[in-house]
N, C-alpha and C positions, 0 to 999 in steps of 0.2 A: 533318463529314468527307465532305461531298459532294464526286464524282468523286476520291477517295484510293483508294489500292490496300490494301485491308484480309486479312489472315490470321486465320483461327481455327485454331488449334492444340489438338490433344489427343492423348493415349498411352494405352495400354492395354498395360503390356509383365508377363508371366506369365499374360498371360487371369484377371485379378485381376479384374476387371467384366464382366458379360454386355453383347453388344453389342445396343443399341439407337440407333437412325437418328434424330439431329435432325430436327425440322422444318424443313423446303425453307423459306431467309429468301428476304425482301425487297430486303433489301441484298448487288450483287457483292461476291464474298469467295472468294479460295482456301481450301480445307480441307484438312489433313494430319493424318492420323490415323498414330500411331506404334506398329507394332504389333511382335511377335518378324519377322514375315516383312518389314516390309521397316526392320528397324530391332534386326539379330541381339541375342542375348543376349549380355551378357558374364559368365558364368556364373564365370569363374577370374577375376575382378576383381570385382565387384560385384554386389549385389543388382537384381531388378526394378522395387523401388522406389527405390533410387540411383540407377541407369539412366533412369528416368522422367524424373529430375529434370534429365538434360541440355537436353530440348527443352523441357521448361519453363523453362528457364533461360538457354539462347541460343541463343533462336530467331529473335532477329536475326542470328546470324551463321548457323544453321541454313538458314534462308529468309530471307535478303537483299532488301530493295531493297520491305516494304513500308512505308506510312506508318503504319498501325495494327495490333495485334496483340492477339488474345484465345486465351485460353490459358483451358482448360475441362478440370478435372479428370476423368477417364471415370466417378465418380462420379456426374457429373449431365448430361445433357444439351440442349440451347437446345429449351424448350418451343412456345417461337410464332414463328409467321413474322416477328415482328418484333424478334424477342429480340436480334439482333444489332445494330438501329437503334435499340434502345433503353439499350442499353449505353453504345453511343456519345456517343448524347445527353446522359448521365450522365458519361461523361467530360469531354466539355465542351473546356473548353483547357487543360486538366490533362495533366499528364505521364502520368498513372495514375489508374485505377479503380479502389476495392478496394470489397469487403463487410465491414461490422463481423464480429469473429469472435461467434456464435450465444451462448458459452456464458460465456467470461473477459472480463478486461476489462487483461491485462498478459501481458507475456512472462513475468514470475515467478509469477503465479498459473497460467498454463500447464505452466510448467517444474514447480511443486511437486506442480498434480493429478497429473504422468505420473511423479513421482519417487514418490507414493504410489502410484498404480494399481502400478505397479512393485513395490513393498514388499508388493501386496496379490497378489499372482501371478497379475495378471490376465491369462488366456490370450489375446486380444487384443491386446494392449500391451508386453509380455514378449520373444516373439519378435522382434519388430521394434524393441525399445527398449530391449533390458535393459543392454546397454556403451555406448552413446552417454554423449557427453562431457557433459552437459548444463550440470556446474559452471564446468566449462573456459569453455564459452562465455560463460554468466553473467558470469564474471570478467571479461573479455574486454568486455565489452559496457558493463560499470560504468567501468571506467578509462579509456571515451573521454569518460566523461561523459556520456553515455544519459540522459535522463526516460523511465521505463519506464513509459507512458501509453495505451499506446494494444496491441491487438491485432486480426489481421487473420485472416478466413480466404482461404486461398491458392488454394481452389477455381478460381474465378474471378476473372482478372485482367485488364485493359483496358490497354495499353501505347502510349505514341508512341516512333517511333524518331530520339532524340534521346541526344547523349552522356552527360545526366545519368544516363540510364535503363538507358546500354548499359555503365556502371561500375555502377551498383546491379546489373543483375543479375552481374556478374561479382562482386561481394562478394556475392551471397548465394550462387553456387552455389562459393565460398571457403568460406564458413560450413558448408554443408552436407555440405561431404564431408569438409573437417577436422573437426567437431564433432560432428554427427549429421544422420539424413536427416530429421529433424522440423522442416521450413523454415516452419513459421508463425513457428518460436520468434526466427529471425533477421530475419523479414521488416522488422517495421517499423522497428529497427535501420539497415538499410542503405538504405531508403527515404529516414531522416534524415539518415543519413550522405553522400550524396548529391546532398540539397536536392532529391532530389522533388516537385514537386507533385503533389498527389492531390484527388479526388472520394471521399467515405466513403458506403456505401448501407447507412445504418441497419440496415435490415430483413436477417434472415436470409436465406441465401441458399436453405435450405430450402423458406422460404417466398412467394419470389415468384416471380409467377405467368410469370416469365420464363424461370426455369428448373426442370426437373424431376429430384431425389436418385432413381436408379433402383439403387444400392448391393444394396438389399432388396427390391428391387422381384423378385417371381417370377416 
């Protein structure tokens, strides 16, 4: 991706994350951080965390005209000066970047932790998840014919802007507002559905040393 014009994107919309400062990369790159001030709330139409999921979602048509795009949950942020050249490099000539998701290993073993955590009235999980559609989608997702194989975390994402990519994210940000705002569960879904190509990075995204989970961090 030498001499491309690269974006890293991230939101923080309800002051849901305390704010802490990337480390200054290596690699040019515009930064847009999406906050309530310059990215108002829609308070009589949707939540902060549906909100969120706009510029995650297109931020090609958001921020126009660049050739790459990294998209970084406010959960964690780019720990080393080279975190952003090394993402890249892991993309490769892949349409897309992901992280294995840390914990499942399927959209339906996802779907079924959050339908019990749910049943278990887990304060956490509940508020944000207790009407979401989850079987609707499920259904939906079996009748195109799906292999339900694989699952991703959506923290961090690595993107080319190219048409296959700029119709996936338009079916996933379809998914997530008609079904629920729990977009791992549609991710790898419309990846396929799409013909994506992707790069997978085994490793948690917890745990490498590229980026840093500051969620809990005090």
């Amino acid at each position: 991706m030498k001499n491309k014009k690269i974006a890293f994107l991230t939101a923080n919309l309800g002051d849901f994350d305390k704010f802490i400062e990337n480390e200054e990369q290596t690699v040019p790159h515009d930064f847009y951080r999406f906050t309530d001030s310059n990215f108002k709330p829609r308070h009589c139409s949707m939540t902060p965390r549906l909100q969120a999921r706009i510029p995650k979602m297109t931020g090609l048509q958001m921020k126009p005209g660049y050739d790459a795009y990294i998209w970084l949950d406010s959960s964690c942020i780019l720990a080393r000066e080279d975190s952003i050249e090394w993402l890249l490099e892991q993309c490769g000539d892949k349409d897309m970047l992901v992280f294995k998701h840390p914990n499942r290993n399927s959209i339906k073993e996802e779907a079924d932790y959050l339908k019990h955590r749910i049943s278990k009235n887990c304060p956490y999980i509940v508020p944000r998840y207790k009407n979401e559609r989850l079987n609707e989608q499920m259904d939906a997702i079996e009748k195109d014919g799906y292999v339900d194989d694989h699952l991703f975390a959506s923290t961090c994402i690595v993107y080319k802007n190219n048409e296959r990519v700029s119709n996936m994210m338009k079916d996933w940000w379809y998914h997530t507002s008609v079904y629920h705002s729990i977009d791992q569960l549609s991710f790898p879904y419309v990846i396929w559905k799409n013909k994506c190509t992707f790069n997978v990075i085994e490793e948690s995204y917890t745990k490498t040393p590229y980026l840093e989970y500051i969620r809990n961090k005090k």
